[in-house]
C-alpha positions in Angstrom: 21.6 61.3 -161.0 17.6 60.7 -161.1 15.2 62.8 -161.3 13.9 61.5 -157.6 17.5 62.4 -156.3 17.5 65.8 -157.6 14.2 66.3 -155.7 14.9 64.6 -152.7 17.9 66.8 -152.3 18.0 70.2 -150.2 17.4 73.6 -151.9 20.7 75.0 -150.7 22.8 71.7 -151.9 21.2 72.2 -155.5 21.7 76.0 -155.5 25.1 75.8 -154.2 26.3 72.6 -156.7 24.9 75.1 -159.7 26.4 77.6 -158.3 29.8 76.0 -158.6 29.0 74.7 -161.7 28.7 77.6 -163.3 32.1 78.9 -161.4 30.5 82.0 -159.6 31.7 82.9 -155.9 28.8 83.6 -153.3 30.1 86.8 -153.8 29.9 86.6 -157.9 25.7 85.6 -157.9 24.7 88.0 -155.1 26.2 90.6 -156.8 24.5 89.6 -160.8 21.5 88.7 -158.7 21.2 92.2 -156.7 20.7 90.1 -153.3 23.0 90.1 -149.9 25.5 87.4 -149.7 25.0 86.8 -146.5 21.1 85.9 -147.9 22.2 83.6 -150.6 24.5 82.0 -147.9 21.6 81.3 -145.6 19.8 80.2 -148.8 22.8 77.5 -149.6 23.4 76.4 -145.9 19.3 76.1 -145.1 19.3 78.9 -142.9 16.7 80.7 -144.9 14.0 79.7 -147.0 13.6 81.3 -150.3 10.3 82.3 -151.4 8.9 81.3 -154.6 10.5 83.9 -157.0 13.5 84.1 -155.1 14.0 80.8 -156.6 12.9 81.9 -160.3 15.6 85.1 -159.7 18.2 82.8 -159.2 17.7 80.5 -161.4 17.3 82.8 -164.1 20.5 84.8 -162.8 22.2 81.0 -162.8 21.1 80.9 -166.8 19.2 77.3 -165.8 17.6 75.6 -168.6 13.4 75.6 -167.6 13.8 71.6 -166.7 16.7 72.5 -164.2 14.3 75.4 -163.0 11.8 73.5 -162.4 13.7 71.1 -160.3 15.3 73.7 -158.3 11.9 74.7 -157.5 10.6 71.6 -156.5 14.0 70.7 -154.2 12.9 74.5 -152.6 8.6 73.2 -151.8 7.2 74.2 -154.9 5.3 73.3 -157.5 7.3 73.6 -160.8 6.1 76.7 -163.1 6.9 75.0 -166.7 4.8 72.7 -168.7 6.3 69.6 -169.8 3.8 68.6 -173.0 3.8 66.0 -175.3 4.2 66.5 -178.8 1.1 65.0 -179.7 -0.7 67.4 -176.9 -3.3 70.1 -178.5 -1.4 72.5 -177.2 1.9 71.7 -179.0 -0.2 71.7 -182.6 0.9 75.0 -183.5 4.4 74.4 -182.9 4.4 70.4 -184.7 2.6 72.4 -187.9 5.6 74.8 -187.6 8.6 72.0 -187.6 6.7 70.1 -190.3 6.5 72.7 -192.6 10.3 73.5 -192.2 10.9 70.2 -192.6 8.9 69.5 -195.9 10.1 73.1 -197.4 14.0 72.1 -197.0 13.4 68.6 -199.1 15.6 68.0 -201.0 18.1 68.9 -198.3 18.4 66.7 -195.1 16.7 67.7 -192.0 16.5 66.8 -188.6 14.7 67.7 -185.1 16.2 66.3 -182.1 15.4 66.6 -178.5 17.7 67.5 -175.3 19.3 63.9 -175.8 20.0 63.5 -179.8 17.1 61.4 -179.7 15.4 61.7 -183.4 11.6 63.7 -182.7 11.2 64.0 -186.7 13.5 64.0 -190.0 12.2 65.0 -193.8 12.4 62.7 -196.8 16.0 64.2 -197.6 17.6 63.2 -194.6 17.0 59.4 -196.0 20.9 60.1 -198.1 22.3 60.1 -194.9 20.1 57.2 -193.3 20.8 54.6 -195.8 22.3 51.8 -195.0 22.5 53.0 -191.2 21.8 50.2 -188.8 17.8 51.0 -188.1 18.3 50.4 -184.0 20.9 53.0 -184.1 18.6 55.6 -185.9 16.6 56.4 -182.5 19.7 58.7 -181.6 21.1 61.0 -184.2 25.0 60.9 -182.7 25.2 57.3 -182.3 23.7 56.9 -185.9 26.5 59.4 -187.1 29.5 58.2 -185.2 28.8 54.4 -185.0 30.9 52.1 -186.7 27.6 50.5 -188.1 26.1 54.0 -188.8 27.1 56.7 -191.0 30.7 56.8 -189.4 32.9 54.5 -192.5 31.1 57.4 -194.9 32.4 59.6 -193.7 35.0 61.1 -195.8 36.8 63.6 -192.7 35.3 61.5 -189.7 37.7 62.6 -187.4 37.0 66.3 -187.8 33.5 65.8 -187.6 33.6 63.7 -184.6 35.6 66.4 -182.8 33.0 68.6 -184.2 30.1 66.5 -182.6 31.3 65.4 -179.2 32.4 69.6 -179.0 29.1 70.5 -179.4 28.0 68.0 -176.9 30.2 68.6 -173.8 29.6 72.3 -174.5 25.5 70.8 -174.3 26.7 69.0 -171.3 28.8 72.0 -169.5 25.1 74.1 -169.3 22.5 71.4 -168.7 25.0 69.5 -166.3 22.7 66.5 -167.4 24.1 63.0 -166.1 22.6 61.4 -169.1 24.2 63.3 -171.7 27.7 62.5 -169.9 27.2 59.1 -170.2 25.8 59.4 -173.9 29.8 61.4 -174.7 31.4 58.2 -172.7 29.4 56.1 -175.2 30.7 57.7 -178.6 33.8 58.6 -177.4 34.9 54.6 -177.0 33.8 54.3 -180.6 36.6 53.7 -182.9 37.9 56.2 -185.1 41.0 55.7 -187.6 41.4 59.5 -188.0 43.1 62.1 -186.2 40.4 64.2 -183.9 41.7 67.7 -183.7 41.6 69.4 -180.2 40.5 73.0 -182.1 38.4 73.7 -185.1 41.2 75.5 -187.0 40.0 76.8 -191.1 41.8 75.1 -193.6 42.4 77.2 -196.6 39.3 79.1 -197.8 37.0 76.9 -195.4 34.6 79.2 -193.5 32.8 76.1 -191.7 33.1 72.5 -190.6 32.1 70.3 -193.2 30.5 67.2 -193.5 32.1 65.3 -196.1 30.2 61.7 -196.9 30.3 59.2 -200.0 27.2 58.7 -201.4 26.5 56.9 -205.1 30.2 56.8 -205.3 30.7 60.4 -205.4 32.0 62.9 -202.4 28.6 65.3 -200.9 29.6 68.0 -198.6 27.3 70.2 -196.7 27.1 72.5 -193.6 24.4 73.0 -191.2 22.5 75.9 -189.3 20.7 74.9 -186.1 17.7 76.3 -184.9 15.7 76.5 -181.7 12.6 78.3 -180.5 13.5 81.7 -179.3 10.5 81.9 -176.4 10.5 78.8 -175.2 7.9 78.4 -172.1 7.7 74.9 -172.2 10.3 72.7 -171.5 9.7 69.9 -174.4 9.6 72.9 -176.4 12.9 74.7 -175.0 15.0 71.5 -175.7 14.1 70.6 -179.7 16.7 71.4 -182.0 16.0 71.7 -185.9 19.0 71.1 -187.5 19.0 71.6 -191.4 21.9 70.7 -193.7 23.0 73.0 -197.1 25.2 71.9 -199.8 28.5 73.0 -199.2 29.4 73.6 -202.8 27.9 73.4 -206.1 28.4 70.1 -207.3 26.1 69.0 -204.0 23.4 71.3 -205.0 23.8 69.7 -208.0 23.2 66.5 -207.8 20.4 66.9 -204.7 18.7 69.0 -207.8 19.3 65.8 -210.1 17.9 63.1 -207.9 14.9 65.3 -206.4 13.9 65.8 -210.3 
């Protein structure tokens, strides 16, 4: 679906198809959203027309990412409320200084930022132990460079955990965005090949406490973990859809030798 569909189409058709999406009754969002259903029925059959923050109610009640917001507000006649900047706006300075100087104070330890499609926005000089040897047209997206057979994929020491791992975190991405683009992005790495079992759920092994990623590097086995991070106030939709995502040794001899080759 294009962006020109999604605004070509009728408030109530959008309202409803999120509405389902998100598996509420009529019943279920006029009650979370305080309003009559018989209201938000006129609303989805065109009866009525909402008014400007009758739309910002529901979609906040409907938990929309601001792009989606914006969208629905445009497919009701009006003008969306959220920014869209470019990184290299002067308005996004304070929040590029911000990223950069996460990014230079986790070297020696891989880093990533990613926007609302895996595409890579910025990496620090650690992330280059992953990178190597990664075909450089698959390094524009972060998931294809991990999971394709030309990436990072045959370094992977438990590929097939990690794969699960990544195409989880992506439907689950997917389920609340209901973006067409990431679904065909899933189709993509899911017809890559993989000689490993993919479990169906993250189970512990014994003593893990997170998923790891396991890769062979200089001839030796690295493992780390990540923690992701996003901005917790986003007003702005480039800003609402970055994702730092910063990667830990996951035991000592990791630390170890990132403290060896960064001295």
């Amino acid at each position: 679906m294009t962006a020109a569909h999604i605004f070509q189409r009728p408030f109530g058709e959008l309202l409803r198809q999120w509405r389902e999406h998100r598996r509420l009754s009529q019943l279920e969002l006029s009650v979370q959203a305080e309003i009559s259903t018989r209201h938000l029925s006129f609303l989805e059959t065109g009866r009525a027309k909402p008014s400007r923050d009758m739309v910002l109610h529901l979609a906040e009640h409907l938990d929309l990412p601001l792009r989606e917001r914006n969208h629905l507000l445009l497919a009701g006649g009006y003008a969306p409320v959220y920014a869209e900047s470019a990184l290299d706006s002067p308005r996004m300075a304070a929040v590029c200084e911000a990223i950069r100087r996460l990014l230079t104070a986790h070297d020696p330890y891989p880093a990533v930022v990613v926007d609302r499609n895996w595409d890579l926005v910025d990496a620090n000089a650690g992330i280059g132990l992953l990178s190597e040897g990664v075909d450089p047209d698959l390094l524009a997206n972060v998931l294809r460079a991990s999971l394709h057979p030309e990436g990072l994929a045959p370094h992977i020491v438990n590929l097939g955990e990690w794969r699960a791992h990544l195409l989880g975190r992506l439907r689950r991405q997917i389920a609340v965005t209901a973006d067409p683009r990431l679904g065909e992005l899933y189709k993509e790495l899911c017809d890559y090949p993989c000689d490993q079992p993919e479990p169906e759920v993250e189970l512990p092994g014994p003593g893990d406490i997170l998923v790891p990623l396991r890769v062979r590097r200089a001839g030796r086995e690295l493992s780390f973990f990540s923690i992701v991070a996003t901005f917790g106030t986003p007003l702005d939709v480039t800003v609402s859809e970055l994702m730092i995502e910063s990667f830990y040794p996951a035991d000592p001899a990791t630390a170890a030798y990132l403290r060896d080759t960064a001295s």
